[in-house]
C-alpha angles and dihedrals in degrees: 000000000000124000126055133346097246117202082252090062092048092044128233096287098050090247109129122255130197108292121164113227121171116240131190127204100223105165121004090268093028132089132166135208102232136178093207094029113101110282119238128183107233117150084200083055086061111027082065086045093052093050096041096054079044090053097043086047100087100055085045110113118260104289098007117122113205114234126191085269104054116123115249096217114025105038088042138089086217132131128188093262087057086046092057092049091048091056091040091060090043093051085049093041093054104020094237132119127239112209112224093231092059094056098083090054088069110088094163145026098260085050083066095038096051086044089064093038092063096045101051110115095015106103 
């Protein structure tokens, strides 16, 4: 299932529910969110991928919804002071860290969500 998390797919309670997202191992501590990558059925897949496109929403332009392939930079409204306070939230929300030098090499919004993917669990 490719495109946007939709509320139906978080629930109504904003809890996550099963949503098959491909993801493609793509380095040993690297994963991506791909439509044409092998699906897997992983309700923590899609529960980052839940928060990361809830945390990119905001700097999304009026009427725009951000998908797993918007482009960090250029679709969004984002500097590199907003881009430091989304990765903030997302270090807090999944107790990770997110090394500075790794920030460039995500272009979208699944770059970011398979990143976390494969760090959860890896302190």
């Amino acid at each position: 299932m490719g495109g946007p998390i939709t509320k139906s797919q978080t629930g109504d309670n904003g809890h996550a529910v099963v949503v098959s997202m491909p993801l493609e191992v793509i380095e040993d501590d690297c994963a991506r969110l791909s439509p044409d990558g092998p699906t897997v059925d992983d309700p923590v897949v899609a529960s980052v991928a839940a928060f990361v496109l809830q945390t990119l929403q905001p700097y999304a332009p009026a009427g725009q919804t951000v998908t797993p392939k918007t482009d960090i930079m250029t679709d969004l409204h984002i500097d590199s002071l907003s881009v430091m306070n989304a990765v903030l939230d997302l270090e807090d929300h999944f107790d990770i860290s997110i090394p500075l030098n790794r920030l460039a090499q995500f272009r979208t919004a699944e770059d970011l969500a398979a990143y976390i993917v494969s760090r959860l669990g890896k302190h």
